[in-house]
N, CA, C and O atoms as a GROMACS GRO file, in nm:
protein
  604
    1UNK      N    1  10.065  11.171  10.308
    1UNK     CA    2   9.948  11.115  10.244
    1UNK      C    3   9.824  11.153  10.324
    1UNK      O    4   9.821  11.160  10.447
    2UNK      N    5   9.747  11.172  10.262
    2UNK     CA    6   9.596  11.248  10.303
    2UNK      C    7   9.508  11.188  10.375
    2UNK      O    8   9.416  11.185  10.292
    3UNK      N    9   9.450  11.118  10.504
    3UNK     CA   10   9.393  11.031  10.517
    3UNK      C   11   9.236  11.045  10.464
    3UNK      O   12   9.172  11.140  10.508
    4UNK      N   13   9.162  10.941  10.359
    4UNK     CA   14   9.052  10.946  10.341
    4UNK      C   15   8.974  10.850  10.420
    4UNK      O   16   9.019  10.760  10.490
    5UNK      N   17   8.797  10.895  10.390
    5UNK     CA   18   8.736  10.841  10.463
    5UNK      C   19   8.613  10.758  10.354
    5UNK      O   20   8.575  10.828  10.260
    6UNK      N   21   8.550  10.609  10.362
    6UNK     CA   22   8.428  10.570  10.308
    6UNK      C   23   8.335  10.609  10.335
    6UNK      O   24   8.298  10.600  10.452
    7UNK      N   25   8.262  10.667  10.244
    7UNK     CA   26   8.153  10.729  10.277
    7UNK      C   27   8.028  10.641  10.185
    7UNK      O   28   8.015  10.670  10.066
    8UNK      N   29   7.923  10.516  10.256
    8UNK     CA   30   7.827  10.459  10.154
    8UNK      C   31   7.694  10.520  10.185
    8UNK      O   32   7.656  10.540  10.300
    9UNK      N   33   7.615  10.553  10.064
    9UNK     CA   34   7.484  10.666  10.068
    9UNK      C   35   7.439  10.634   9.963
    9UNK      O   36   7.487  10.647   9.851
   10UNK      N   37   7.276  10.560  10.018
   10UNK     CA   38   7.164  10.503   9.906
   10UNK      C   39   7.055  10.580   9.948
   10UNK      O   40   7.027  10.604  10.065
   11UNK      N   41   6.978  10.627   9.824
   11UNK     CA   42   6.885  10.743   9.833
   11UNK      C   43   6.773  10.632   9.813
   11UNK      O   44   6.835  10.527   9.799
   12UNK      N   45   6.642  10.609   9.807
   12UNK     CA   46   6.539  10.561   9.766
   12UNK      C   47   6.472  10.661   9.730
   12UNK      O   48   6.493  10.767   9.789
   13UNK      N   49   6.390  10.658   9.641
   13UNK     CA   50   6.314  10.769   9.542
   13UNK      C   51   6.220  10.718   9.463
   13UNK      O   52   6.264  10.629   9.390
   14UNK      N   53   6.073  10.746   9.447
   14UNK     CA   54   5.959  10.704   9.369
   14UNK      C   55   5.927  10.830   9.306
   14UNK      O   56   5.894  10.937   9.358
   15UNK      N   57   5.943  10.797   9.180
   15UNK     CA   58   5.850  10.914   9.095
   15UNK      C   59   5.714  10.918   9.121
   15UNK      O   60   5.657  10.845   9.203
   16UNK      N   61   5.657  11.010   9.048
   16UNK     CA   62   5.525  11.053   9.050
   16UNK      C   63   5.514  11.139   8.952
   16UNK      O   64   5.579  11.243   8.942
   17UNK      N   65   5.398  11.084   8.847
   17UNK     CA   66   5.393  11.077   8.698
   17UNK      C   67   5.277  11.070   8.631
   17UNK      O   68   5.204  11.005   8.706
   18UNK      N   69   5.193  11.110   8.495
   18UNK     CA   70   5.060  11.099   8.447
   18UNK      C   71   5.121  11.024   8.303
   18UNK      O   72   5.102  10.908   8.265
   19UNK      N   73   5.193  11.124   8.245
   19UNK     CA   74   5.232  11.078   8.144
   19UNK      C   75   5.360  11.088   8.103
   19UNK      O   76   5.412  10.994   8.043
   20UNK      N   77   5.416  11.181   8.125
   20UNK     CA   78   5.550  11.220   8.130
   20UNK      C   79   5.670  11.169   8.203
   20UNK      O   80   5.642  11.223   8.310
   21UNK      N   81   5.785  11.105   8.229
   21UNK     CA   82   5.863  11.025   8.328
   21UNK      C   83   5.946  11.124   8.401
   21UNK      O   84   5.993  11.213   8.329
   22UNK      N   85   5.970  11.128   8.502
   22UNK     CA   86   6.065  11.238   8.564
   22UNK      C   87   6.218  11.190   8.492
   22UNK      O   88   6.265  11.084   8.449
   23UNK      N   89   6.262  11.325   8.503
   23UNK     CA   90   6.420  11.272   8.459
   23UNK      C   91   6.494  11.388   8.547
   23UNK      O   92   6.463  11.507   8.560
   24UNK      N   93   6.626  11.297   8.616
   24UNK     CA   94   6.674  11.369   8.730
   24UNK      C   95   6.890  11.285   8.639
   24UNK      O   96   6.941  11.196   8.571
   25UNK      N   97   6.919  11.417   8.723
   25UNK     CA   98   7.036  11.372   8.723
   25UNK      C   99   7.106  11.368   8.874
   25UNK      O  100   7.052  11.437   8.960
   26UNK      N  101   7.200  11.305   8.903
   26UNK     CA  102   7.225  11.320   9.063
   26UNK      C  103   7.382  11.291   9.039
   26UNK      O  104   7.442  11.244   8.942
   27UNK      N  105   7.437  11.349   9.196
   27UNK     CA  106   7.640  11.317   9.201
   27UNK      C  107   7.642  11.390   9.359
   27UNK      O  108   7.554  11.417   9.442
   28UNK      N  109   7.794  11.408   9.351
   28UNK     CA  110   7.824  11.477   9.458
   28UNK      C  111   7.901  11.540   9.490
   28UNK      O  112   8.000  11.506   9.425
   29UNK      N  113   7.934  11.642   9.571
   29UNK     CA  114   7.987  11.764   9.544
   29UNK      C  115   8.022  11.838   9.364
   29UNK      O  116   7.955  11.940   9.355
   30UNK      N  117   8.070  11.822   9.287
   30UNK     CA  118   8.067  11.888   9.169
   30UNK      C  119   8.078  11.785   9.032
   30UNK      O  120   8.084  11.798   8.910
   31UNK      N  121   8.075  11.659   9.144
   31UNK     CA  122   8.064  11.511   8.992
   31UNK      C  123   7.940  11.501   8.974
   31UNK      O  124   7.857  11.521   9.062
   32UNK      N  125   7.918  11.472   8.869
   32UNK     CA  126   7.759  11.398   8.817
   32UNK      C  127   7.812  11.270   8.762
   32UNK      O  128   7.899  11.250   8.677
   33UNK      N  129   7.741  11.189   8.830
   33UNK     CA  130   7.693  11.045   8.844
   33UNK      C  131   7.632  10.981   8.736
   33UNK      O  132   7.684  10.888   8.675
   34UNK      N  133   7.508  11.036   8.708
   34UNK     CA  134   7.464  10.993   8.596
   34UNK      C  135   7.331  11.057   8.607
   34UNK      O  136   7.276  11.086   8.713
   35UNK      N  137   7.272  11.081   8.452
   35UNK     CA  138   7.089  11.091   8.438
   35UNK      C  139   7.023  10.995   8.365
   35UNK      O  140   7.042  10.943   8.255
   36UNK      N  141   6.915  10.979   8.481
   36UNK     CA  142   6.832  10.899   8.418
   36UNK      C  143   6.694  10.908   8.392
   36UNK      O  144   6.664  11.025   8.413
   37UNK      N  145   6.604  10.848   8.360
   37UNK     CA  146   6.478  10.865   8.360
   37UNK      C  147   6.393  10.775   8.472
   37UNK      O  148   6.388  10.653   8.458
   38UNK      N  149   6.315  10.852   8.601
   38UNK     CA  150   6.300  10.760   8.698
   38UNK      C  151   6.132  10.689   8.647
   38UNK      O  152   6.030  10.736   8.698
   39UNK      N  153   6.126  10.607   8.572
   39UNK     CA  154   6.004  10.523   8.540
   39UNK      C  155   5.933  10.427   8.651
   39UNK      O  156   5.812  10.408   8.664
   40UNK      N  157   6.056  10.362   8.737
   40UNK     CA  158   5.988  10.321   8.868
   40UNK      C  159   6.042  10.338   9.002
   40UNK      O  160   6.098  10.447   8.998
   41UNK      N  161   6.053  10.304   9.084
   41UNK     CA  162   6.142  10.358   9.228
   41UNK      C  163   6.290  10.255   9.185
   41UNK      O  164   6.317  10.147   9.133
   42UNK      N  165   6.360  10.381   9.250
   42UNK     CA  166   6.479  10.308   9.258
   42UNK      C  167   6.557  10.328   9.354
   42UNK      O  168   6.522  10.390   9.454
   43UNK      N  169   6.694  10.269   9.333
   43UNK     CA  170   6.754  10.361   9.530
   43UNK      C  171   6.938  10.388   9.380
   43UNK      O  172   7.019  10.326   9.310
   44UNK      N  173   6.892  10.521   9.423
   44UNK     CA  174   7.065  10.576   9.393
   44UNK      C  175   7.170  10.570   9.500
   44UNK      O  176   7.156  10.637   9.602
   45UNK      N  177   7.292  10.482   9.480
   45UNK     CA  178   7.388  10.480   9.563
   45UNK      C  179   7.526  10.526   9.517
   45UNK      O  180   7.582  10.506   9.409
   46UNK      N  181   7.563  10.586   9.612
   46UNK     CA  182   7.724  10.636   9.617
   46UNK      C  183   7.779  10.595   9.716
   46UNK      O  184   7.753  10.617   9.834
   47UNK      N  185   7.894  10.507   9.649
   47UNK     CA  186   8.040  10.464   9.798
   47UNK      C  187   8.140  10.491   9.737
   47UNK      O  188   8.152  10.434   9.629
   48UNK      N  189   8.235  10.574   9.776
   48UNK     CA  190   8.331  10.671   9.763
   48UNK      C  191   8.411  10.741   9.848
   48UNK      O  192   8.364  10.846   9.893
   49UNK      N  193   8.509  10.712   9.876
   49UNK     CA  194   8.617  10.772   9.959
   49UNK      C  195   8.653  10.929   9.964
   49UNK      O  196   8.670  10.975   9.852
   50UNK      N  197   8.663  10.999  10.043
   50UNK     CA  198   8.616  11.169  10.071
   50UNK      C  199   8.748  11.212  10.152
   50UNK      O  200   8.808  11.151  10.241
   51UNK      N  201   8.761  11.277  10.122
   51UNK     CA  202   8.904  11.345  10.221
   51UNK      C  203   8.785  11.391  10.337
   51UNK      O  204   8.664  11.377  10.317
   52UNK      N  205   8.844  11.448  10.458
   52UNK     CA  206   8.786  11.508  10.570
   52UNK      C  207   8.728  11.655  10.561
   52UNK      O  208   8.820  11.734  10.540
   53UNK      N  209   8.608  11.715  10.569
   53UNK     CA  210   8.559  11.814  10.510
   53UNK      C  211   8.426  11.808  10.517
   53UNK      O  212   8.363  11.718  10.572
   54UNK      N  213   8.368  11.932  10.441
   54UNK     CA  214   8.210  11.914  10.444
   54UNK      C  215   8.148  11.856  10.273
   54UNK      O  216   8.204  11.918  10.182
   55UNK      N  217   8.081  11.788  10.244
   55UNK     CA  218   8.072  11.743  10.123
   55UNK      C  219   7.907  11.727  10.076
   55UNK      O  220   7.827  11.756  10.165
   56UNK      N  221   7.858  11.690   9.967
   56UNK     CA  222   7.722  11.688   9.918
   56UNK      C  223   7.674  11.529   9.807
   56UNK      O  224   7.716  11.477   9.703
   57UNK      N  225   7.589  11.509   9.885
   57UNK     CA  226   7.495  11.438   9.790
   57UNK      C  227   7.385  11.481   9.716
   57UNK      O  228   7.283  11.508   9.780
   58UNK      N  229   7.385  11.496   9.564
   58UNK     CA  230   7.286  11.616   9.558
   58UNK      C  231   7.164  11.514   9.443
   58UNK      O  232   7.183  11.408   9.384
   59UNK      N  233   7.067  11.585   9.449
   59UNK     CA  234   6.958  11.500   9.310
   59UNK      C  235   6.934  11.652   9.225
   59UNK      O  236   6.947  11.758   9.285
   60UNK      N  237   6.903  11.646   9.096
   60UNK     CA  238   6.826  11.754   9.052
   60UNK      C  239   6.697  11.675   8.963
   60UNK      O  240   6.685  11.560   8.922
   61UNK      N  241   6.618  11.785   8.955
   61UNK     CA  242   6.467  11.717   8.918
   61UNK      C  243   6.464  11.825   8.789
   61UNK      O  244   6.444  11.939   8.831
   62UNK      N  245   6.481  11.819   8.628
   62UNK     CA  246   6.522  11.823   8.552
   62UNK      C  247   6.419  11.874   8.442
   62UNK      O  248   6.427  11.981   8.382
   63UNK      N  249   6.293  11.751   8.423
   63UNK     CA  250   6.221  11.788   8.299
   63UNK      C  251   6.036  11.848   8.343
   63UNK      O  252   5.942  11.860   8.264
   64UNK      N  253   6.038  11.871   8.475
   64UNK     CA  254   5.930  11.932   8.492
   64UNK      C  255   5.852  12.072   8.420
   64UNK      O  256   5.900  12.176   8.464
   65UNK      N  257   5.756  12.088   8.334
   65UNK     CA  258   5.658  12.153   8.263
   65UNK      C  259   5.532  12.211   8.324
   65UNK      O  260   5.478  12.138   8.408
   66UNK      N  261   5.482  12.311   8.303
   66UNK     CA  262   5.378  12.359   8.402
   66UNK      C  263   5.254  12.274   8.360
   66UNK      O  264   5.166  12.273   8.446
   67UNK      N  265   5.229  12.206   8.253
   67UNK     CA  266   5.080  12.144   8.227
   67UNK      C  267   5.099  11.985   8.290
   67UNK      O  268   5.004  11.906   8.297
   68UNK      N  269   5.260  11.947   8.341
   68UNK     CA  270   5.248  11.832   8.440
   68UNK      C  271   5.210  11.823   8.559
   68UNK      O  272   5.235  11.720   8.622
   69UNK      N  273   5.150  11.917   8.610
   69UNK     CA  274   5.067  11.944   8.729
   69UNK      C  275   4.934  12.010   8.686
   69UNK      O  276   4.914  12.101   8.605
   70UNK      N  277   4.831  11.924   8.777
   70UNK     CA  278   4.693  11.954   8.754
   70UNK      C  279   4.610  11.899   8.830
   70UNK      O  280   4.531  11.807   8.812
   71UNK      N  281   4.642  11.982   8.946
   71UNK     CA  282   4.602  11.962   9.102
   71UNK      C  283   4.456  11.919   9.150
   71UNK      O  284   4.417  11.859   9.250
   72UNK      N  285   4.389  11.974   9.035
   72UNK     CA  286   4.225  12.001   9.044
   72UNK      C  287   4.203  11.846   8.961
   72UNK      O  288   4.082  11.823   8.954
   73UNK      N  289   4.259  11.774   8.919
   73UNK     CA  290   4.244  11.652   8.829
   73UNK      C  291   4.305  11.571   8.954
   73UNK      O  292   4.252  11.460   8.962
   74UNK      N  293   4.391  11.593   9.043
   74UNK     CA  294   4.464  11.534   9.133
   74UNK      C  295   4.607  11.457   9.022
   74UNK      O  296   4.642  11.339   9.033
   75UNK      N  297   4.663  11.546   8.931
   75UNK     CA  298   4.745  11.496   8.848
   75UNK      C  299   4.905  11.580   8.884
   75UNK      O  300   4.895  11.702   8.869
   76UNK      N  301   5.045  11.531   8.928
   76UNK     CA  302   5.112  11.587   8.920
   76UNK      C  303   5.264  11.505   8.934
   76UNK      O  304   5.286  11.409   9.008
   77UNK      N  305   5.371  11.576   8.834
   77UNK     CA  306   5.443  11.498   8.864
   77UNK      C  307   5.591  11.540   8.978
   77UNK      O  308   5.609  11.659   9.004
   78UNK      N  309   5.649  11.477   9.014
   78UNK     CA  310   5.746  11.491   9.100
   78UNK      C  311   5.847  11.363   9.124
   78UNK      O  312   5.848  11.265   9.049
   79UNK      N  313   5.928  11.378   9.237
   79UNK     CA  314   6.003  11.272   9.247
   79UNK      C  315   6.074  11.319   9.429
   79UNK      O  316   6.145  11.407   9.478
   80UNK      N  317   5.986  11.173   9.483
   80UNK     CA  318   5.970  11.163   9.589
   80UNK      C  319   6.082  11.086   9.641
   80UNK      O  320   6.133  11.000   9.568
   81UNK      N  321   6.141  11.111   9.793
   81UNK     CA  322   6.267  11.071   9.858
   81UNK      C  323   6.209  10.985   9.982
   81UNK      O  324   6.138  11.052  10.057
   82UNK      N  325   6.223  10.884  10.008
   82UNK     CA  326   6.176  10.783  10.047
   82UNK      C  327   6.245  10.769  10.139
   82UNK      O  328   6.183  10.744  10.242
   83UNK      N  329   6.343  10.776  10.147
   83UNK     CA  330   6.489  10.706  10.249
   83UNK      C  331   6.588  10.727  10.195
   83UNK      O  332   6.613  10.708  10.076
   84UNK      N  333   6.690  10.786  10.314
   84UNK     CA  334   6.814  10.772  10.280
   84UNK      C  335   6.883  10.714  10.400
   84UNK      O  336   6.881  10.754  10.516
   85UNK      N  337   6.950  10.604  10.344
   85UNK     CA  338   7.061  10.505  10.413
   85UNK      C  339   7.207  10.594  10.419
   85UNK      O  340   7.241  10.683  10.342
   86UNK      N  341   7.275  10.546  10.527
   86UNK     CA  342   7.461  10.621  10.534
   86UNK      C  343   7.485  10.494  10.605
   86UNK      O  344   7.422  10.455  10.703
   87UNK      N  345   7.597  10.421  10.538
   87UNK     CA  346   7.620  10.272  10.623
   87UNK      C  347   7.548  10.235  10.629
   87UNK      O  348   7.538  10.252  10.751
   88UNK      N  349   7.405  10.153  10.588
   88UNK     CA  350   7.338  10.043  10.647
   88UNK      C  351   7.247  10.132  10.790
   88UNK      O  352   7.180  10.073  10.875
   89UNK      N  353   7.264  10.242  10.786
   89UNK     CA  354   7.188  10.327  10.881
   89UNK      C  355   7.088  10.442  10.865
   89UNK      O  356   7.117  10.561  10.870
   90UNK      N  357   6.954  10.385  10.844
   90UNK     CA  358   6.822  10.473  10.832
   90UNK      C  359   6.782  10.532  10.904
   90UNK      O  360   6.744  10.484  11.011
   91UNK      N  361   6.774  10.670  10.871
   91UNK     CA  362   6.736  10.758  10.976
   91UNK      C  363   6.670  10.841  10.931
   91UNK      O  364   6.714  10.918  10.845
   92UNK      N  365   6.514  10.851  10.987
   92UNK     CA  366   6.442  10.996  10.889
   92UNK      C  367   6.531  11.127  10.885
   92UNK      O  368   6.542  11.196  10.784
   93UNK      N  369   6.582  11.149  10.981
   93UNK     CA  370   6.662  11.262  10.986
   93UNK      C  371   6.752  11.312  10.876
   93UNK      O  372   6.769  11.429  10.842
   94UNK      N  373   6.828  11.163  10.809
   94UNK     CA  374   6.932  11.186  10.744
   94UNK      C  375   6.804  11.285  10.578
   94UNK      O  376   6.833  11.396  10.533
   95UNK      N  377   6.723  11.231  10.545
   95UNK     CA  378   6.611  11.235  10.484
   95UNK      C  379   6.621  11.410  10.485
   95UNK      O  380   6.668  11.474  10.391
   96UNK      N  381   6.566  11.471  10.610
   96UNK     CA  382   6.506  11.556  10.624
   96UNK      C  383   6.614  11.680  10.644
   96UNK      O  384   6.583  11.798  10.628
   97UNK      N  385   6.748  11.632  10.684
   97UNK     CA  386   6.860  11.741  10.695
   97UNK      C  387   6.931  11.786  10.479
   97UNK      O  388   7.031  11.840  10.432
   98UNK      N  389   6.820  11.730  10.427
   98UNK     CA  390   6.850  11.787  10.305
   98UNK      C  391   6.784  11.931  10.286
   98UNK      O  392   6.736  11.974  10.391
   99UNK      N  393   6.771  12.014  10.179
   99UNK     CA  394   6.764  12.096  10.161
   99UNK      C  395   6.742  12.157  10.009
   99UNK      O  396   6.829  12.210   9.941
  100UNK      N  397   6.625  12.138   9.978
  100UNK     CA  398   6.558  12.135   9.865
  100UNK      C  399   6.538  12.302   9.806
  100UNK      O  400   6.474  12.385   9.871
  101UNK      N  401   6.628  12.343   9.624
  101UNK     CA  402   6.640  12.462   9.600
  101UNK      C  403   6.551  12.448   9.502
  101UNK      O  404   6.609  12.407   9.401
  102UNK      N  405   6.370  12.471   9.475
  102UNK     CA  406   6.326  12.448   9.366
  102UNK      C  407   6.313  12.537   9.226
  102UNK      O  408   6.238  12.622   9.273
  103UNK      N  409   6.326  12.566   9.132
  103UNK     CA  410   6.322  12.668   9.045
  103UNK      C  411   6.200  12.665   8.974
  103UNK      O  412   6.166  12.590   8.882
  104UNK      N  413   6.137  12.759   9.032
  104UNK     CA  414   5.966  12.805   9.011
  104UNK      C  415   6.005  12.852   8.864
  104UNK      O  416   6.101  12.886   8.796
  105UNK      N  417   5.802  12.819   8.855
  105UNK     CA  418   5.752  12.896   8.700
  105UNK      C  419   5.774  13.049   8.726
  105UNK      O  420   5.804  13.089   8.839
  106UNK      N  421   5.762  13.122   8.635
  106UNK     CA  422   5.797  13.281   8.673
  106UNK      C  423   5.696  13.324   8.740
  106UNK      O  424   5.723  13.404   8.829
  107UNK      N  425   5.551  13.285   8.722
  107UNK     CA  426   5.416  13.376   8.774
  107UNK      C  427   5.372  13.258   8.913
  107UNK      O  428   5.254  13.225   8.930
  108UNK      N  429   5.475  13.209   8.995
  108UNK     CA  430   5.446  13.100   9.073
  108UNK      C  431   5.453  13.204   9.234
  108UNK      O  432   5.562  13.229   9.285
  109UNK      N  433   5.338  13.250   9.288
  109UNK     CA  434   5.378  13.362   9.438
  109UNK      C  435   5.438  13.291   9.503
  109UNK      O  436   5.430  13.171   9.479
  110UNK      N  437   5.500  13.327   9.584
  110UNK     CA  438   5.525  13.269   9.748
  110UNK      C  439   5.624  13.199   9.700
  110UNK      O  440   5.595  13.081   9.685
  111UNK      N  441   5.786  13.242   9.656
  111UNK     CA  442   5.872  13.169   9.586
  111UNK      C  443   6.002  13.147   9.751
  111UNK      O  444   6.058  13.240   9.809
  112UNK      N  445   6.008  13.066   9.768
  112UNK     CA  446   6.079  13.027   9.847
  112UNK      C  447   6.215  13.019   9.842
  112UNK      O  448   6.221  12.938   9.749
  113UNK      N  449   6.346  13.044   9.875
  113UNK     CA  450   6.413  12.985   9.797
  113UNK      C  451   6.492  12.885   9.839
  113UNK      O  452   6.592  12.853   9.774
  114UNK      N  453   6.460  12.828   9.946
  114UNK     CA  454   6.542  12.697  10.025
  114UNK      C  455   6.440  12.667  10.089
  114UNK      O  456   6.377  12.753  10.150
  115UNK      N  457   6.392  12.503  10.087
  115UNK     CA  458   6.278  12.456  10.197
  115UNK      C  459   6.346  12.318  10.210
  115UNK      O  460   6.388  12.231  10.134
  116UNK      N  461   6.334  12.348  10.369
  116UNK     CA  462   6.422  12.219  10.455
  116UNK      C  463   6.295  12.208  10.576
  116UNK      O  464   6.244  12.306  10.630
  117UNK      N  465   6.260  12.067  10.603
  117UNK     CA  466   6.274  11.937  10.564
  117UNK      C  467   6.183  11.984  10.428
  117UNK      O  468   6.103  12.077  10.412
  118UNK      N  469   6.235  11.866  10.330
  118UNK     CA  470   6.161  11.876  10.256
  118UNK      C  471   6.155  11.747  10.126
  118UNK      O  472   6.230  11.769  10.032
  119UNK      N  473   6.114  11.684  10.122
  119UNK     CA  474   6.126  11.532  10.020
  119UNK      C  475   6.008  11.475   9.917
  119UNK      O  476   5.990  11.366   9.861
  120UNK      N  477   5.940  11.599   9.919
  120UNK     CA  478   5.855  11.596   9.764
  120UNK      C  479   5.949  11.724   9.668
  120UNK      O  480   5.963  11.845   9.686
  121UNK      N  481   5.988  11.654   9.589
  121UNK     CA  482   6.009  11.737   9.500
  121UNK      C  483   5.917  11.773   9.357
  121UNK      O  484   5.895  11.701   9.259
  122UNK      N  485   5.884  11.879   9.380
  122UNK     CA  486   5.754  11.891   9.281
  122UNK      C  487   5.798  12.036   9.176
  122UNK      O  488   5.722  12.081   9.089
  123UNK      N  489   5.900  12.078   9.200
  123UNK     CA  490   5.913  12.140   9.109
  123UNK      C  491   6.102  12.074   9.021
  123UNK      O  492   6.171  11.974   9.040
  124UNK      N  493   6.116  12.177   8.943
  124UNK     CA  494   6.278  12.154   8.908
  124UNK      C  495   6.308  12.209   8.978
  124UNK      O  496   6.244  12.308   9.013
  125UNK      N  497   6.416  12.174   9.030
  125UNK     CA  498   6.548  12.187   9.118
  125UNK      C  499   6.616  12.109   9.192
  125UNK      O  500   6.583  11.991   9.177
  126UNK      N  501   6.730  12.133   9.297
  126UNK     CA  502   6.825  12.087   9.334
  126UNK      C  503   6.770  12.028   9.498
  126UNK      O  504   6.744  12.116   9.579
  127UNK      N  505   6.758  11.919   9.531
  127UNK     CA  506   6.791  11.875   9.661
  127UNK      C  507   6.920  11.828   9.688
  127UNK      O  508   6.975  11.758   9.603
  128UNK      N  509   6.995  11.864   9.823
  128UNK     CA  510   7.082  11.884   9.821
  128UNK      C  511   7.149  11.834  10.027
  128UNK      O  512   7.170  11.896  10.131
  129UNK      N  513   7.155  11.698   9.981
  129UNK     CA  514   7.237  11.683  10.114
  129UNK      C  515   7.358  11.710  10.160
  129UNK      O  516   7.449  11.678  10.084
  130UNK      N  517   7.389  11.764  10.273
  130UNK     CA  518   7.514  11.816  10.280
  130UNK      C  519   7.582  11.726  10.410
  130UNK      O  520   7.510  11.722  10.510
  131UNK      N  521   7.680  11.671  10.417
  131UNK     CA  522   7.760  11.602  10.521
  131UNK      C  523   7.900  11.619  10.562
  131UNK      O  524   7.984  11.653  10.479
  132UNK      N  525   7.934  11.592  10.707
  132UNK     CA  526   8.056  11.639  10.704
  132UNK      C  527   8.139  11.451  10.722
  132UNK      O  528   8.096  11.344  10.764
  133UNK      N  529   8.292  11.506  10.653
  133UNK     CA  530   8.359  11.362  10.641
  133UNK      C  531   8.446  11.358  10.761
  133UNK      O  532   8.519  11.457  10.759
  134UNK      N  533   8.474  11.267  10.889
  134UNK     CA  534   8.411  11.156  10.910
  134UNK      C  535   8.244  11.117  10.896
  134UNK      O  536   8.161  11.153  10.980
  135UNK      N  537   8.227  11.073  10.830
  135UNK     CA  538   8.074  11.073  10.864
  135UNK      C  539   8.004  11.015  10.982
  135UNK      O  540   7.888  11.051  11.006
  136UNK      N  541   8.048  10.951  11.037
  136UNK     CA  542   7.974  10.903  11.176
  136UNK      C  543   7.999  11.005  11.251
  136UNK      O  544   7.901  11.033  11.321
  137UNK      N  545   8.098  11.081  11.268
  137UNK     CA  546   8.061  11.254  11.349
  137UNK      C  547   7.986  11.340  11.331
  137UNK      O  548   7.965  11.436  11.405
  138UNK      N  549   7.911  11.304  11.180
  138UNK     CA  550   7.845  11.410  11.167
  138UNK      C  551   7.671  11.310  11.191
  138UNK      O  552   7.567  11.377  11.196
  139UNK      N  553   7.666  11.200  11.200
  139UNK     CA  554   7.583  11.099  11.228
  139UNK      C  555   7.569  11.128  11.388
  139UNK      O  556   7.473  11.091  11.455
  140UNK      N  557   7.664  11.187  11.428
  140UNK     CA  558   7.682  11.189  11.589
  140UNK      C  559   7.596  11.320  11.640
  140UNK      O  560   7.507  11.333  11.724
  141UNK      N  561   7.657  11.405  11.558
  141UNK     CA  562   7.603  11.564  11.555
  141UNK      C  563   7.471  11.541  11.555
  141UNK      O  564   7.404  11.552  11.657
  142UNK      N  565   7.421  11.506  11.440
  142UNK     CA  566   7.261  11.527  11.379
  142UNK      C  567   7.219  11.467  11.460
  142UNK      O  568   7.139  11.540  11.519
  143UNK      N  569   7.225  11.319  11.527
  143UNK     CA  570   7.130  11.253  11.647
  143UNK      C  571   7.121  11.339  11.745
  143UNK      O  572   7.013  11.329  11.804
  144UNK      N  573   7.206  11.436  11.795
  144UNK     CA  574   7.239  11.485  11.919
  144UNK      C  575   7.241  11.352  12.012
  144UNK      O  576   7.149  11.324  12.089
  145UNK      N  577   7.389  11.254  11.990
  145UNK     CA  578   7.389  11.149  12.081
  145UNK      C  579   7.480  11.204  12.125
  145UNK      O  580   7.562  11.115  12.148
  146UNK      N  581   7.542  11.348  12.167
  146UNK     CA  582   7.582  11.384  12.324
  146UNK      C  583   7.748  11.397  12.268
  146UNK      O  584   7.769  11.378  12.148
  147UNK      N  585   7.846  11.426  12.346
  147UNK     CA  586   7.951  11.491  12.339
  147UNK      C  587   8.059  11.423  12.239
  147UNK      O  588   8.093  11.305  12.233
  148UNK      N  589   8.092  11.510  12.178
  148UNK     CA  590   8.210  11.447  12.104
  148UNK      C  591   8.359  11.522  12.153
  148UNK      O  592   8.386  11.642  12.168
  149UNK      N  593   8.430  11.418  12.168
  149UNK     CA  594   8.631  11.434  12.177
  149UNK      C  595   8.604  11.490  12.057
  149UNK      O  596   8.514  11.450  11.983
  150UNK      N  597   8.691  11.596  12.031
  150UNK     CA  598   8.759  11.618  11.919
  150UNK      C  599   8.911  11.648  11.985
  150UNK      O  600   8.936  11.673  12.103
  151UNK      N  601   9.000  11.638  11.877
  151UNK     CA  602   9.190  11.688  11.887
  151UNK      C  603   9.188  11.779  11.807
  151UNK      O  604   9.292  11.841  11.782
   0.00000   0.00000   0.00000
């Protein structure tokens, strides 16, 4: 028998909106969770048992349009990452070790195609946390709180 591990992970997230509501769908590794329409902040959570491995919490940002941004009006929409909890444990870090894939308008220069840290999401695409299961080893890693036993 396989030993699994709990893994609990609450995202906090505020849209940012004129008229239009963001709509995102989110899951992890290759499940989707659910889509919704983010109208006010909310916190998406996943607790779920993981075999040992590397695994993902992912968001995608879904119904973005080029006339929902209008920078010069100070108008634009997106969907902003606020915090992310692992156990009851906040850490900007956990936040910022995501890795945001946005999918530009076609005539958009300077197309990036991975921007880490990164927690405005202002275009469509995929943010994408990645963790390894135990998770407090990999909680261990990212602090750099110093040597780990491994067998």
């Amino acid at each position: 028998m396989a030993t699994t591990y709990n893994v609990d992970i609450q995202v906090c997230l505020t849209p940012k909106y004129h008229t239009t509501i963001p709509q995102i769908t989110y899951g992890y590794d290759d499940v989707v969770i659910n889509t919704i329409n983010l109208e006010i902040p909310c916190i998406l959570s996943l607790n779920t048992d993981f075999d040992q491995g590397i695994h993902s919490f992912w968001i995608e940002f879904l119904n973005k349009n080029y006339n929902d941004s209008q920078l010069d009006k100070g108008i634009d929409m997106a969907v902003i990452i606020d915090s992310v909890t692992i156990h009851n444990i906040t850490v900007d870090r956990f936040k910022w070790a995501g890795k945001y894939y946005p999918n530009y308008p076609e005539d958009y220069p300077n197309k990036e195609p991975m921007l880490q840290p990164h927690t405005y999401l202002g275009w469509n695409g995929r943010w994408i946390l990645e963790f390894d299961v135990p998770v407090f080893t990999w909680i261990h890693r990212l602090e750099n709180l110093g040597w780990l036993y491994t067998i």
